[in-house]
C-alpha positions as CSV (number, residue, x, y, z in Angstrom):
1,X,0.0,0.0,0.0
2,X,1.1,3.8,0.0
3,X,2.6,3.3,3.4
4,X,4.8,0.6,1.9
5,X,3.6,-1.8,4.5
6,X,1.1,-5.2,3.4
7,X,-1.2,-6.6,5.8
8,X,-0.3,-9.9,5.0
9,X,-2.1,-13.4,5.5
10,X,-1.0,-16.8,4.5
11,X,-3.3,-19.7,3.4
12,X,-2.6,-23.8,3.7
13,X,-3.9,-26.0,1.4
14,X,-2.8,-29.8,2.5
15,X,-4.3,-33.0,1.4
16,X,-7.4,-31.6,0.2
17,X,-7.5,-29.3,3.4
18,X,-7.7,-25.7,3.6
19,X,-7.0,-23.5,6.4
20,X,-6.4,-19.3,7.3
21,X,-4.1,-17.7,9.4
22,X,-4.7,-14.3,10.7
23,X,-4.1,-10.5,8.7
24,X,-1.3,-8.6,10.9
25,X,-2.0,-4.7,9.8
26,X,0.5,-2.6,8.6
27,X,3.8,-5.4,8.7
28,X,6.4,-6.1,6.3
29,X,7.8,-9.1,8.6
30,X,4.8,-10.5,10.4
31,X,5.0,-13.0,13.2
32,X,1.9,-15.1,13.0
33,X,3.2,-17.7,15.8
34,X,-0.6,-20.1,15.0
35,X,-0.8,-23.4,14.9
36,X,-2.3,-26.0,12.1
37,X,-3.1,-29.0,12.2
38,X,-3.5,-31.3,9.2
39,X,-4.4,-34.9,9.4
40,X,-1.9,-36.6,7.0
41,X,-2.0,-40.2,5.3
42,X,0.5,-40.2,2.4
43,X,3.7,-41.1,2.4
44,X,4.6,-38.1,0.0
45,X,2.4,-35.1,1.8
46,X,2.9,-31.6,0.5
47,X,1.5,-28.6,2.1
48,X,1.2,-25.7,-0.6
49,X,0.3,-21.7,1.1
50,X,0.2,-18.5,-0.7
51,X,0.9,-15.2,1.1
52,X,-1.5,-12.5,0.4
53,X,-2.3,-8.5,1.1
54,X,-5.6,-7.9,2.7
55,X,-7.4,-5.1,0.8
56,X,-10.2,-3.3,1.9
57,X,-11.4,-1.9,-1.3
58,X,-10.3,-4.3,-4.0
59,X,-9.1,-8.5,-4.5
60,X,-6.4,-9.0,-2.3
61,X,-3.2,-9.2,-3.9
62,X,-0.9,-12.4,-3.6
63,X,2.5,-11.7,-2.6
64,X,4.0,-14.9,-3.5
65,X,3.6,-18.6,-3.2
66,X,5.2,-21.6,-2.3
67,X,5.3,-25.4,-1.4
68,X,6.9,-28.1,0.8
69,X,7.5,-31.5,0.6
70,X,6.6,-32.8,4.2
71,X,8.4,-36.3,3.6
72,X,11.3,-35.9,7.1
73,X,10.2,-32.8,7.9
74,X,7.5,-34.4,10.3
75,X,9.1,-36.4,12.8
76,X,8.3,-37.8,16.7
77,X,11.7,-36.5,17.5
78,X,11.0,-32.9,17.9
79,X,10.4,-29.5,15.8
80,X,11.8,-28.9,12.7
81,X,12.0,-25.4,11.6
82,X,12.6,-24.4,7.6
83,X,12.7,-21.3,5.8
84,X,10.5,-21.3,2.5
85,X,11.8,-18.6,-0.9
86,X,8.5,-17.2,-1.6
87,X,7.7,-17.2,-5.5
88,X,6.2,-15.5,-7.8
89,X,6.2,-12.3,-10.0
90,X,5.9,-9.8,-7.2
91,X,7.6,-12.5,-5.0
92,X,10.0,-11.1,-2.3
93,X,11.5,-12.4,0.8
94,X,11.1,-16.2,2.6
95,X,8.5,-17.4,4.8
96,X,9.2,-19.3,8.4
97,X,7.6,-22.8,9.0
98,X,8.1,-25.1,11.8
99,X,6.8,-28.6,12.2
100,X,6.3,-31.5,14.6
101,X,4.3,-34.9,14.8
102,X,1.4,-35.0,16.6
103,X,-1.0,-37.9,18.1
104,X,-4.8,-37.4,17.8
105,X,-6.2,-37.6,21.6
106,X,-9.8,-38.1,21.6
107,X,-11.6,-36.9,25.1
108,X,-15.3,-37.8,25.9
109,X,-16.6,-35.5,28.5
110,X,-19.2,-38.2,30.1
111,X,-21.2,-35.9,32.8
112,X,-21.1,-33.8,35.9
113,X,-22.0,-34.6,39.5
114,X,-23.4,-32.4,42.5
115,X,-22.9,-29.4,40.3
116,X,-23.4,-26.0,42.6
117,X,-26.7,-24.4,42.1
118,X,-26.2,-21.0,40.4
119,X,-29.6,-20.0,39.6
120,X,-31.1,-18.8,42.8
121,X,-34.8,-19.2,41.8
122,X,-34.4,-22.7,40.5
123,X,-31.8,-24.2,42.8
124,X,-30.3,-25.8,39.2
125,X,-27.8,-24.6,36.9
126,X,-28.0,-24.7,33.1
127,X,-24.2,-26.5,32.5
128,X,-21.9,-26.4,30.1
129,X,-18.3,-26.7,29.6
130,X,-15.6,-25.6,27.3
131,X,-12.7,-27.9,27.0
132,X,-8.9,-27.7,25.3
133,X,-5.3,-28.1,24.7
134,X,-2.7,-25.6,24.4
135,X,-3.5,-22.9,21.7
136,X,-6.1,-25.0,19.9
137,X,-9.2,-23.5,19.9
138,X,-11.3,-24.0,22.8
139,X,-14.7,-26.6,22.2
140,X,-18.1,-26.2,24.0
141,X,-20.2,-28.8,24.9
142,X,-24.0,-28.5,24.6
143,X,-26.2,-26.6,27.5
144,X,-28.1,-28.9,30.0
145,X,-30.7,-26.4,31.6
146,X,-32.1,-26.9,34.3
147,X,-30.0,-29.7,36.4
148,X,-27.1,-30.1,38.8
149,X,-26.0,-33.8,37.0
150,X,-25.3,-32.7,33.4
151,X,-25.1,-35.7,31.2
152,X,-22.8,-35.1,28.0
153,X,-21.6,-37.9,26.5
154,X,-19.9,-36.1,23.9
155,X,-16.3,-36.7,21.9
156,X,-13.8,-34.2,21.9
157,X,-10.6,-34.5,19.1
158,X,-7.0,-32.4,20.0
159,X,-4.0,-32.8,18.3
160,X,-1.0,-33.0,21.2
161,X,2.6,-32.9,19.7
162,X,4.8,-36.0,20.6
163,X,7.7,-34.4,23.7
164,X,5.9,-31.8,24.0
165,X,4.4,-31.6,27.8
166,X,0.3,-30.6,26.9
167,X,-2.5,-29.8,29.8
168,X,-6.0,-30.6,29.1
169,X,-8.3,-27.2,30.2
170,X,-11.6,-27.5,31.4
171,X,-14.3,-24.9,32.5
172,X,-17.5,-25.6,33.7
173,X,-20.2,-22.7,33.2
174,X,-23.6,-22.1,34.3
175,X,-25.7,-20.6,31.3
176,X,-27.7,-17.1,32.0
177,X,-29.7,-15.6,29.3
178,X,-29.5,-12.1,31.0
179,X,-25.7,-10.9,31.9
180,X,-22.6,-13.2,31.8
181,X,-22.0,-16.8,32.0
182,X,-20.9,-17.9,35.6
């Protein structure tokens, strides 16, 4: 832009997967520091991303491309970090990647017991939970009005890089209509 600054994003595209990171405003060397997770079953995996410049008022502009062979890059041994050329006809500079194996982890979130009542007029709450790992995205589970022994039976998928110590978070909240969640 006039400012000679972008306001760059980068997009994935893996085995038939898409995914988005983040615009930074206003950066020529953005740190996105976000996490993807692609569920891989080739021998020969390539993850292909294009870097583009948000644009209010017109097509966002691609800044360049690029793609990487995941064949020993991925390993259970740790993080491997590479620097990708960016290419292209307006193509300039490289961009960061790092990568690691991860395990698929999947929690079920059964029920709750004795839960405290939060709605004074009731004596119940209206329960539900959010639950996660690391930076992933937190999940919610579904609301059970109206009871202090919420039953859930619901699956929960994380990905949880091999060496890499992980906590499982989980929140319980009581539901309101009016106001804020306790």
């Amino acid at each position: 832009n006039f400012s000679g600054k972008s306001d760059p994003y980068v997009t994935f595209e893996c085995h038939g997967v898409n995914k988005k990171s983040r615009t930074i405003l206003h950066e020529q060397n953005p740190v996105w520091n976000e996490d993807f997770y692609f569920n891989v079953d080739t021998s020969m995996p390539i993850l292909k991303f294009k870097v583009w410049d948000a644009d209010a008022l017109s097509k966002d502009d691609c800044i360049g491309t690029g793609e990487i062979s995941l064949h020993g890059l991925v390993t259970k041994t740790g993080e491997t970090e590479v620097w990708v050329p960016l290419k292209g006809a307006k193509a300039n500079g490289e961009i960061g990647l790092s990568f690691i194996e991860c395990y698929r982890s999947t929690v079920t979130l059964k029920e709750g017991r004795d839960v405290k009542p939060m709605d004074a007029l009731s004596g119940s709450s209206d329960c539900y939970a959010t639950i996660g790992v690391g930076q992933q995205a937190k999940q919610k589970t579904s609301i059970k009005g109206w009871t202090l022994n919420p039953m859930w039976n619901e699956k929960f998928t994380f990905y949880v890089p091999y060496g890499i110590e992980s906590q499982l978070e989980m929140i319980l909240y009581d539901h309101d209509t009016v106001g804020t969640d306790n």
